[in-house]
N, C-alpha and C positions, 0 to 999 in steps of 0.2 A: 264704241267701247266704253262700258261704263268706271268709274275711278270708284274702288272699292273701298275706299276711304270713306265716303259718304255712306257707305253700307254699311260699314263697320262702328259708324256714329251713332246713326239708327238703333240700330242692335243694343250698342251699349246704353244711348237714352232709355231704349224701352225697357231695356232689363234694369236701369240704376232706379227710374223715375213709377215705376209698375209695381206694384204688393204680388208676391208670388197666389196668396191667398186674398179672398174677398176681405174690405179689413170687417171687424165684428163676428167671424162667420168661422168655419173651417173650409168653405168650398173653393175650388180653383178658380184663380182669375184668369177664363175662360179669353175676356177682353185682350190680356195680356199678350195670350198666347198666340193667339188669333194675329196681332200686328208682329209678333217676330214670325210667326208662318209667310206672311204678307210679302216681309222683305226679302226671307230664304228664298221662297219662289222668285222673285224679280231673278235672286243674282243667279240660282239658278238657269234663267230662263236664258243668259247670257254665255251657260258654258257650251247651250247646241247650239249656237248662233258660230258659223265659222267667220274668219274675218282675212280677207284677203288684202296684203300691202304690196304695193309693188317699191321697188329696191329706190332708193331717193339718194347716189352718188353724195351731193352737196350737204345732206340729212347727215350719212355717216360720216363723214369726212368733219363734220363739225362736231358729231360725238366721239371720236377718235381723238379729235383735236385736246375736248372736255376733259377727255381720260385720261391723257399722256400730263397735260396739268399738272390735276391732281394727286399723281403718280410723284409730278416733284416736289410739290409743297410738303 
């Protein structure tokens, strides 16, 4: 399962760090776009990927635990 956080880095480096245009020029930066298609695909390629967990007793019981917490602070 991938952490869409580093996806979201990606994306945002290529688009702060990339000229939407060539610089000197008026034509597309074709490079640009090319690496955001790159990563769309990736996270794409994760949403037909199904993912099976099976139920972990000790897992909930300690995010239940987490929850109730935070509920009193």
């Amino acid at each position: 399962m991938p952490f869409l956080g580093i996806y979201t880095k990606d994306i945002f480096a290529v688009q702060e760090n990339n000229p939407d245009l060539v610089p000197d020029t008026a034509h597309i930066n074709f490079e640009k776009f090319s690496m955001l298609v790159r990563i769309i695909q990736d996270v794409l390629q994760y949403q037909t990927t199904s993912y099976t967990f099976e139920d972990d007793p000790l897992l909930q019981h300690f995010q239940i635990g987490r929850a109730s917490c935070r509920e009193r602070v």
